[in-house]
N, C-alpha and C positions, 0 to 999 in steps of 0.2 A: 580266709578273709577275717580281719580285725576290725574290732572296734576303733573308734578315734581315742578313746582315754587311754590307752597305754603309750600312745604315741610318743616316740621322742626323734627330737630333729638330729640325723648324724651330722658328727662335727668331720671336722678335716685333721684332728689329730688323732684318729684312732679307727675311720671308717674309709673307705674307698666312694668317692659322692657318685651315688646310681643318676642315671635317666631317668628325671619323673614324666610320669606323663599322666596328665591333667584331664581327667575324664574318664568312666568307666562303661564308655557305652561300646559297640562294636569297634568302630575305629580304632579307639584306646587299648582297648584287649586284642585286637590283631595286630595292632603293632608290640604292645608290651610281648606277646607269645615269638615275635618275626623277634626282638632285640634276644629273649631268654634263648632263641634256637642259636644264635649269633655267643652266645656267651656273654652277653651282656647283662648286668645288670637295671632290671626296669621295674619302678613300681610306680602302680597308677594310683592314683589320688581322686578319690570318688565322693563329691559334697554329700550324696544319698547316701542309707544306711545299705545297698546293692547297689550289683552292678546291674546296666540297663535300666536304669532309674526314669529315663524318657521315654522308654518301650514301655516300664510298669503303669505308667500314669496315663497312655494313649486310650482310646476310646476303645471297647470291648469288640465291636463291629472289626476294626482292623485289621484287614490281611494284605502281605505281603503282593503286589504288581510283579516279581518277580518269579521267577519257580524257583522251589528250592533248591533244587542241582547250584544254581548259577547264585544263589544266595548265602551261601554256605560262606566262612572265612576259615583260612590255609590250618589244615591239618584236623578238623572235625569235621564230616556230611552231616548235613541236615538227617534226621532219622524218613525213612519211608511214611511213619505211622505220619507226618506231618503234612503228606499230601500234596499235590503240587504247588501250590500255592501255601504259605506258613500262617498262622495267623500269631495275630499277637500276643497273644497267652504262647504259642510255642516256641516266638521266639525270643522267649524271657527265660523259658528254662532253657532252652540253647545254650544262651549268653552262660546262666552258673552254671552249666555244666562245660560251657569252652573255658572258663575262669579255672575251674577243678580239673579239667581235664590237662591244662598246660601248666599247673601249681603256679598262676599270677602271684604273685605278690600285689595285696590292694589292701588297702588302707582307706577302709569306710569313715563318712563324716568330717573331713576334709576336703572344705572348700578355699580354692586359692582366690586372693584381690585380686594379687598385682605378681607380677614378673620384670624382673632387671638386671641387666648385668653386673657380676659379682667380679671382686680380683681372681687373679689365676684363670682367666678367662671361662670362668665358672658363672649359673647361674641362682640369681638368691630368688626364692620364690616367700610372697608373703600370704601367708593362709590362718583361717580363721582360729582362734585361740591364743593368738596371741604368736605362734609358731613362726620361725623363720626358717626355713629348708634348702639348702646349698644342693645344687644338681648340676654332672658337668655335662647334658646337654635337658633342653626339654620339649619335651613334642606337646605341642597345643591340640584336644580332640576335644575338646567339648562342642563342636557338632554341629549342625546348621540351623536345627529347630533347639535351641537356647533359651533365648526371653521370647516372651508372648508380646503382640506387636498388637496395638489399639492405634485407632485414625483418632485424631484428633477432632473429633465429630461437634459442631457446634449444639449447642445445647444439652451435650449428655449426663452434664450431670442435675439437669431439670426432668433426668426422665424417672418415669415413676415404678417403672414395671421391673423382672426380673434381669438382668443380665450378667452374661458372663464369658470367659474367654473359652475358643472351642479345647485348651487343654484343661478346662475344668470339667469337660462334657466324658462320663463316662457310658450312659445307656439311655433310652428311651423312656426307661420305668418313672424317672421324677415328674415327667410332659405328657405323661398320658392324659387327653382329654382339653390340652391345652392350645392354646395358637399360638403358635413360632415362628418367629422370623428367622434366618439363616441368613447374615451376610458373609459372604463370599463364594465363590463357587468352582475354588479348587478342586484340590483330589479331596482334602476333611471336609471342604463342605458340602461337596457333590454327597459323599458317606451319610453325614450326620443327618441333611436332608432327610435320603432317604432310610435311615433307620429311625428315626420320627417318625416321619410317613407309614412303615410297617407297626409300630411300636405303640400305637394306640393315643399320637396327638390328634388332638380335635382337626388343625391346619397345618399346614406348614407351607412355607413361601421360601423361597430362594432369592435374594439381593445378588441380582447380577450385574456387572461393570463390565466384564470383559469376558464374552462368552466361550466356553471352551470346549478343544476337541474330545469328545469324546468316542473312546475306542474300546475296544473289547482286549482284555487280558489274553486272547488266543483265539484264533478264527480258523479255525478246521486243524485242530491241533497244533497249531502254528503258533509258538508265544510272539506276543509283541515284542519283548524283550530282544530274541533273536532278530527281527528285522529295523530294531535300532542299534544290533551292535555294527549289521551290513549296512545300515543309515549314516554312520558316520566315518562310511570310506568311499562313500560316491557323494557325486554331487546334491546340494540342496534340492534342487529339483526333481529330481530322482529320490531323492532319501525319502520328501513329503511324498510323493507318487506310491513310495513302497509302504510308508504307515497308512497312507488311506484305505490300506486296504482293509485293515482292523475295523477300517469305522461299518466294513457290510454287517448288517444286519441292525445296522443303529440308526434309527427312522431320523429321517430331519426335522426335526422340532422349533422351526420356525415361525409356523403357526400358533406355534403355545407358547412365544415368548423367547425363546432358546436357539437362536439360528445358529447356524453352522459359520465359523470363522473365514474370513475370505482367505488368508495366510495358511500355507500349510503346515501340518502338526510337528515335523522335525524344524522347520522353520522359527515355529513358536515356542518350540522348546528349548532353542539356543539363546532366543531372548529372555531365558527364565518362566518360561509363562508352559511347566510342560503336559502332555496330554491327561486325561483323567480315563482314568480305566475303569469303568464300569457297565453295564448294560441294566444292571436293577433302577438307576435315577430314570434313563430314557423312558422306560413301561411306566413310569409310575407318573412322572410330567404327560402323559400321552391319556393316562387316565383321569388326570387332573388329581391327582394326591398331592404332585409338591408342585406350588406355582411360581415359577419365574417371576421374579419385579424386578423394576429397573433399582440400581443401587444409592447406596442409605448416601441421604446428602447432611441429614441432620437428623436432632431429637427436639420433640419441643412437649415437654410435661410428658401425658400417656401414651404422643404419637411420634412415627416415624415419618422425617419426610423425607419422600425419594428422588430420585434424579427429574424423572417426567413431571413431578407436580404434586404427584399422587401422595396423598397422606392416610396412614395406615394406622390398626390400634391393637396391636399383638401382645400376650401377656408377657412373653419370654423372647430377647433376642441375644442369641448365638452368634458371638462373632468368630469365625472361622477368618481370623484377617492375619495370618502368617504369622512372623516368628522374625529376633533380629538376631544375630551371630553371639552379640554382646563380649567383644575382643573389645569394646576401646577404653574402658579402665583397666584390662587383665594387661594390657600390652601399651601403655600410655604413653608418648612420647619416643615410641622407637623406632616411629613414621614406616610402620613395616603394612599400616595396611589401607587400600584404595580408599577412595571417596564414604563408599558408599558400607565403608566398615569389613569388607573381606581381607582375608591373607593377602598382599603384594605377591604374585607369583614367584619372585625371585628376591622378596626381599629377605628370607632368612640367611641366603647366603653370603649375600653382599652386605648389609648392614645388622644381620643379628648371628653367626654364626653359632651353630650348635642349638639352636629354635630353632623347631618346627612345626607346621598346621596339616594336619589329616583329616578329610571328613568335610570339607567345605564347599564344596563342588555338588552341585548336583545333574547329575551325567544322565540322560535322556535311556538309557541302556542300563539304569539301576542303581543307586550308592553302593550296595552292601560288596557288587561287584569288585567296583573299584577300591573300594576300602580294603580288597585283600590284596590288591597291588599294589595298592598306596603303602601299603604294612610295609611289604616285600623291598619299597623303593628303602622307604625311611630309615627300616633297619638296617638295609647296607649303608646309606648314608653318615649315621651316626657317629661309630666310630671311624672312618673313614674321613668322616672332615676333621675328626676331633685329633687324628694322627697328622693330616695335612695342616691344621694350624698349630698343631705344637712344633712340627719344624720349621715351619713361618717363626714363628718367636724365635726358636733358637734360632737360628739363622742370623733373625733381626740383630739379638744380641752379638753375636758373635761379629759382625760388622758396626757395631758404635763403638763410637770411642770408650765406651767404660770397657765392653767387652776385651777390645783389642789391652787395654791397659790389663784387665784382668789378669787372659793369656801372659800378658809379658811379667807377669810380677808371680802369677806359678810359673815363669819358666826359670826366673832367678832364683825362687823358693827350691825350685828342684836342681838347678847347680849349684847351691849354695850345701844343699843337703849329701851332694855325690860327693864333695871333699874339693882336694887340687889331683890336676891331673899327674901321673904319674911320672911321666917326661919331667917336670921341671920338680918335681920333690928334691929340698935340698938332699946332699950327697952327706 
């Protein structure tokens, strides 16, 4: 791994233009490893000074929903000492040692703007320092948790107290003693809740909007994971009927604020919304350590006001309020991606060939899973479309009219060159 100051951009008179690919987080590095098994040339471009830069900054608490078996990406196992479940400290040194382990090529401190199509059906990427970097294909991974995503909350910037986005939130030790709000109540805020709650704050609340399933990471040795991969080849009805079963042992907490969703959890995880694996929040809401509130409608000076009415005076609020993909300046104007800011499923091959997005999905049965099939697709992809558009071009040429004039002006070049034919050589 290099530093960004030696960096220099290859040209096209004297270098072959690799695959960049844009990101150094898992995604990035299984696919750069899947292009190097391929013989391809790939080097990832990573803004951070490491790779895994969005694993290094996650909250301490963090572990892995998955097991490690099924978390692992193509050609390195997770180590045993990691347990079945990874946590986030182990899989940061994963990541450098899958980096060292496949000899990536990564180029630290290089963050790309913008991406655009270049002549030669090449692409020009524009990255920080001033640098312009020709690649003739490029896979886009920088990943689903990207920029940090704030509501637009009336009055917050009249409020007076602590706050901060939950990827600033690394441990409990700063809130010891203190009353915290938590808005949101995904999987990070279901976590950060309760590592609060253990960690020696005075309160802590949970701003809930939309209450979620929660289930246990494995129910009589049984992962969750495994019955979301059979969850999504039976029907929805069935699929919800087989996660419910994760939720035994997970008391209904309706009473304290926290009901249980009327939709069932493969259900609600298609619509993005997907389950939260835990069983330490449920003990500690039943104890009254974290208390459900209705969620944050406003800020007005020291207080919160919430959906019900109710207005609240917390020293510290935690917003756990997701994360946006942040493609629409990277990718401006190439109308490759939906409404709502994702990859177009099918637009790199129709409208951007030789781009692509890995890592933007998030699949009910695990990311990390699919990120090692997504590797596997991409890098056969690559060259494979890069070989099928270059005979598209020739082709092309070879049917226009300059082409055809071409052809016919080397073919007089070349009987002009053979002489006269023999037959008719004067006598």
């Amino acid at each position: 791994m290099t530093d960004a100051q030696p960096f220099t951009a290859p040209t096209p008179a004297h270098t072959v233009h690799p695959v960049y690919v844009i990101g150094g987080g898992p995604g990035g590095l299984a696919v750069a490893a899947a292009l190097r098994g391929r013989g391809v040339r790939a080097v990832v471009l990573e803004k951070a000074d490491a790779v895994g830069a969005a694993w290094r900054g996650h909250y301490d608490r963090l572990r892995l929903t998955t097991t490690r078996r099924r978390s692992a990406l193509p050609g390195v196992p997770m180590p045993r000492s990691f347990g079945r479940w990874a946590s986030r400290a182990d899989l940061v040194r994963y990541l450098d040692k899958y980096a060292e382990f496949h000899e990536l090529e990564i180029v630290t401190g290089v963050e790309v703007a913008r991406i655009s199509p270049a002549e030669g059906d090449l692409w020009r990427l524009e990255a920080s320092g001033g640098r312009e970097l020709t690649g003739s294909a490029v896979v886009v991974a920088t990943g689903w948790n990207h920029t940090p995503h704030l509501p637009e909350w009336p009055g917050r910037d009249t409020w007076t107290g602590t706050f901060l986005h939950a990827s600033r939130y690394r441990d409990a030790r700063p809130y010891e003693g203190r009353d915290v709000l938590v808005v949101g109540a995904g999987a990070t805020g279901c976590d950060l809740a309760a590592d609060l709650a253990e960690g020696g704050a005075a309160r802590v609340r949970l701003a809930v909007r939309t209450p979620p399933h929660l289930l246990r990471r494995a129910t009589l040795g049984w992962p969750a994971q495994r019955s979301a991969r059979l969850a999504r080849r039976i029907p929805a009805r069935l699929a919800d009927a087989l996660l419910r079963l994760h939720r035994i042992g997970v008391p209904d907490l309706s009473a304290h604020g926290l009901p249980r969703p009327a939709d069932g959890p493969y259900t609600r995880a298609e619509a993005g919304r997907p389950p939260v694996h835990t069983t330490e929040l449920a003990a500690l809401v039943r104890r009254g350590a974290v208390e459900p509130v209705a969620a944050v409608e406003a800020f007005d000076g020291a207080e919160v006001v919430l959906a019900d009415g109710a207005r609240i005076a917390p020293d510290t609020v935690v917003a756990a309020t997701g994360y946006r993909r942040g493609l629409e300046e990277l990718v401006d104007g190439l109308g490759l991606l939906t409404p709502d800011g994702a990859p177009a499923a099918l637009a790199p091959r129709a409208a951007a060939p030789g781009l692509y997005f890995t890592g933007f999905g998030d699949p009910v049965d695990g990311a990390l899973r699919h990120l090692a099939r997504d590797a596997a697709r991409t890098a056969q992809a690559v060259p494979r479309d890069r070989a099928r558009l270059l005979r598209a071009r020739a082709k092309a040429r070879r049917k226009s009219p300059a082409g055809t004039a071409e052809r016919q002006g080397a073919g007089l070049k070349a009987a002009g060159e053979a002489g006269p034919d023999r037959d008719s050589a004067p006598a």
